[in-house]
N, CA and C of each residue as an Amber inpcrd file, in Angstrom:
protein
   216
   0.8470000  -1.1710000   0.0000000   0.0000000   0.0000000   0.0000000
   0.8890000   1.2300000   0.0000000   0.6780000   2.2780000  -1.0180000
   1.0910000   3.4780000  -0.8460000   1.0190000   4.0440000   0.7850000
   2.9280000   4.7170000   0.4680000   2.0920000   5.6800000   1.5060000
   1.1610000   6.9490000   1.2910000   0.9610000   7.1620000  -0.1550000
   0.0350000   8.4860000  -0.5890000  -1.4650000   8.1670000  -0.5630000
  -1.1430000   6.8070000  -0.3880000  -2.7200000   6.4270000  -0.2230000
  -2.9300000   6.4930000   1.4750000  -2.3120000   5.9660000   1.8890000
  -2.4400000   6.2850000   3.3580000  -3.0040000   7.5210000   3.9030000
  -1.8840000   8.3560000   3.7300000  -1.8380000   9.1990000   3.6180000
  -3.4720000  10.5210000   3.4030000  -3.7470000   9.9980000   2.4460000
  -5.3290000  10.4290000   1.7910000  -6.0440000  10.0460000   2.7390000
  -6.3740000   8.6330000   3.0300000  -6.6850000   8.3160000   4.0420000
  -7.2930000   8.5960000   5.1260000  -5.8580000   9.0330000   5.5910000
  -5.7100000   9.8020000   7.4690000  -6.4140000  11.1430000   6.9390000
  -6.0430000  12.3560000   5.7780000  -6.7490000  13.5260000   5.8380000
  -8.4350000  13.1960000   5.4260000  -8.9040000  12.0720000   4.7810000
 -10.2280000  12.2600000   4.7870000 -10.7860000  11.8700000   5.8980000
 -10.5340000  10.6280000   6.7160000 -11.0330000  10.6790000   7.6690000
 -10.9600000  11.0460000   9.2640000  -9.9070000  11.7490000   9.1940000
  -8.9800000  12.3300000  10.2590000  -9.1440000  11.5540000  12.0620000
  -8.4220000   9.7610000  11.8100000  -8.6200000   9.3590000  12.8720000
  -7.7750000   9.5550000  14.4080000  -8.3930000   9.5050000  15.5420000
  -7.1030000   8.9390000  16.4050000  -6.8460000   8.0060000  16.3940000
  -7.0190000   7.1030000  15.9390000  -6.6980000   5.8100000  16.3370000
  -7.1770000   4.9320000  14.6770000  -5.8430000   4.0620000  14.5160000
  -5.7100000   3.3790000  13.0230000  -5.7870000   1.8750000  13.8480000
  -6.6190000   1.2180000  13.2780000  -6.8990000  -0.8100000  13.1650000
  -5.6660000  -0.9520000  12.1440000  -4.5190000  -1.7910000  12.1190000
  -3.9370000  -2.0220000  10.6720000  -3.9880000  -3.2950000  10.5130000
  -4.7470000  -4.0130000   9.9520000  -5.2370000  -5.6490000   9.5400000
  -4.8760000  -5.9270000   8.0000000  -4.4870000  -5.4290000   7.4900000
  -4.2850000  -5.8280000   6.0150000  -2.8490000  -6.7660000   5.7770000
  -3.6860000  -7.5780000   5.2200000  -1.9670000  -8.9460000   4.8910000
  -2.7620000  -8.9520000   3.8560000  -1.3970000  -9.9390000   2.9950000
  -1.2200000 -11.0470000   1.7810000  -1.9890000 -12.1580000   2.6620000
  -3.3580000 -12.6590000   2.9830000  -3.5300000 -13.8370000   3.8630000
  -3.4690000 -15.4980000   3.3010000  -2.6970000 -15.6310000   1.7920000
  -2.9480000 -17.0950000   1.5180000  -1.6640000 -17.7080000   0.9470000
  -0.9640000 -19.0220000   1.9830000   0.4290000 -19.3130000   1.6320000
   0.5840000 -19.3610000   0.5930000  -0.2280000 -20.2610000  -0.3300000
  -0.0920000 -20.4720000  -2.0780000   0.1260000 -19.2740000  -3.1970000
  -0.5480000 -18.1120000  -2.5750000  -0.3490000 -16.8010000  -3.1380000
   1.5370000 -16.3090000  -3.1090000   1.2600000 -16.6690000  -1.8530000
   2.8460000 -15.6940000  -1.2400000   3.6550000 -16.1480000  -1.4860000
   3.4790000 -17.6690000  -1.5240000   4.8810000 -18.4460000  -2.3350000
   4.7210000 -18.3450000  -3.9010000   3.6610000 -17.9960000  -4.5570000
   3.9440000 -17.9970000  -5.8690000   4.3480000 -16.0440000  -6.1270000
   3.9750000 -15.5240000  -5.5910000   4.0160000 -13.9670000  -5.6240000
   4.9200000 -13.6370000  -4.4360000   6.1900000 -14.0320000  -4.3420000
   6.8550000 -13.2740000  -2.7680000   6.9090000 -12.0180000  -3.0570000
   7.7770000 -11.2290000  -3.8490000   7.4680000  -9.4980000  -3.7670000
   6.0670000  -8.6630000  -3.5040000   5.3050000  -9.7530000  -3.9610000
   4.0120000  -8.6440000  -3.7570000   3.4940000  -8.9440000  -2.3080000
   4.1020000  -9.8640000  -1.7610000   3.6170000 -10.6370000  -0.3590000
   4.5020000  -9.6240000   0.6730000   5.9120000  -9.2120000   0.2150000
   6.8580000  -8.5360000   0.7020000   6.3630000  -6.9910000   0.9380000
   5.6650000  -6.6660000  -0.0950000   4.8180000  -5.5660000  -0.4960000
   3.6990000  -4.8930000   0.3540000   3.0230000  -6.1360000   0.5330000
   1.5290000  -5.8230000   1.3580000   1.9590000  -6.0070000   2.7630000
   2.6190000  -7.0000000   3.3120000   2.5930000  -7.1060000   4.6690000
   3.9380000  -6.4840000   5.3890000   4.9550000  -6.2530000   4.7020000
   6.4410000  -5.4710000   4.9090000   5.7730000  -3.7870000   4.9510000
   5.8840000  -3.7870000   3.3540000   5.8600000  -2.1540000   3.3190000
   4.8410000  -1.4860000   3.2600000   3.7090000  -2.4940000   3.5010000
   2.4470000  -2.2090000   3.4660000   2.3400000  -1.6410000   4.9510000
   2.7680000  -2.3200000   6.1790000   2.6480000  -2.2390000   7.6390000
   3.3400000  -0.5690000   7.5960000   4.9360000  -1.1780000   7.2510000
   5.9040000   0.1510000   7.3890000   5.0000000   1.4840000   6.8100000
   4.6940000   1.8350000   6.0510000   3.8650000   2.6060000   5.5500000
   2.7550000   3.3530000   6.7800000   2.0570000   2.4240000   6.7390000
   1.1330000   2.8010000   7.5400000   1.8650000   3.1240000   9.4190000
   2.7100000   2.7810000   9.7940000   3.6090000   3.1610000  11.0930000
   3.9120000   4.6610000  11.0470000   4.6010000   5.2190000   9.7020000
   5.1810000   6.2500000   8.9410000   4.0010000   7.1550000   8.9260000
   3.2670000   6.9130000   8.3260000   2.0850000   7.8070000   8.1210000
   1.2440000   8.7460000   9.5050000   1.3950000   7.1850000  10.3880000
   0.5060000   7.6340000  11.8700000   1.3860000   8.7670000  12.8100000
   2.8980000   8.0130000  12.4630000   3.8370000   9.0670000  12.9470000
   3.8730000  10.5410000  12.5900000   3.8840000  10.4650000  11.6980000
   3.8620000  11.7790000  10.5750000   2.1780000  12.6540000  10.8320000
   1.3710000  12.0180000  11.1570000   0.3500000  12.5570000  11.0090000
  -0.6740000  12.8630000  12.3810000   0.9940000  12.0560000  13.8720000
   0.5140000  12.6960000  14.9380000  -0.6910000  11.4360000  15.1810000
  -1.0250000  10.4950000  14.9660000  -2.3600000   9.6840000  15.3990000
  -1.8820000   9.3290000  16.8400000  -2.7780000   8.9670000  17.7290000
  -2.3180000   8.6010000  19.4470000  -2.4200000   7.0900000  19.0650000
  -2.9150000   6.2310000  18.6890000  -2.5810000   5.0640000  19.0720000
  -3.1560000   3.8820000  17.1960000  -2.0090000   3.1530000  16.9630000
  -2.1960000   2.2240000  15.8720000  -2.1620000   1.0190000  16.1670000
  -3.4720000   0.1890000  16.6940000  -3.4450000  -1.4640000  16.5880000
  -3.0080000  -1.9950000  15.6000000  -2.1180000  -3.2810000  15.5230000
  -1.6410000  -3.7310000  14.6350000  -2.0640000  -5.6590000  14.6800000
  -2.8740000  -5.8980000  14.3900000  -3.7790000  -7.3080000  14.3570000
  -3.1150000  -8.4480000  13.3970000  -2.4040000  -9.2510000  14.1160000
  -1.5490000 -10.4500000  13.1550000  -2.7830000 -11.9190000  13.1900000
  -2.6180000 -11.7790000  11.7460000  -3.8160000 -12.8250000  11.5940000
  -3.0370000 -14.1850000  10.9870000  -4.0280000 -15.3950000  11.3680000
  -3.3170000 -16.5680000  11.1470000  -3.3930000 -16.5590000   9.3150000
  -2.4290000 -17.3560000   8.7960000  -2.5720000 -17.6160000   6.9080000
  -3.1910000 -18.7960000   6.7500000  -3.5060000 -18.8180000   5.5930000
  -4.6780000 -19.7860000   5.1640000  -3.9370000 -20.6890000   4.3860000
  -3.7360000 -21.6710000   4.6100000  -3.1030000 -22.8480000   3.5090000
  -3.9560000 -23.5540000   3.2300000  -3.6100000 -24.1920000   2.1730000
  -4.6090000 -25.3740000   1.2940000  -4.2410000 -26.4600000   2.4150000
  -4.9800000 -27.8900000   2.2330000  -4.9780000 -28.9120000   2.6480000
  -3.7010000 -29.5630000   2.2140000  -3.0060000 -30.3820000   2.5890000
  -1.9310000 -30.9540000   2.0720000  -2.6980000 -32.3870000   1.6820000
């Protein structure tokens, strides 16, 4: 995720407080796509840390969710 999207974001809805839940959530994805997996849950997080900092928010939950694998 951009941080300009973020960014937009925080000025339209001008929160105190950011939920950040967004992952890559499916192993089969992330092993066939690692950069974009690197993308969403790396610089996707970093981003949004940057932004809250920058934009003064008091408090950012950060919610680690389990991944979804196929059946073996």
């Amino acid at each position: 995720t951009s941080i300009n999207s973020i960014n937009d974001a925080i000025n339209y809805s001008e929160p105190n407080i950011i939920i950040h839940a967004a992952a890559t959530k499916f192993v089969d994805l992330s092993e066939k796509y690692p950069f974009e997996c690197v993308d969403a849950n790396v610089f996707g997080s970093t981003n949004v840390a940057r932004a809250a900092i920058d934009k003064k928010i008091d408090s950012v939950i950060g919610i680690s969710t389990d991944k979804a694998s196929p059946p073996v």
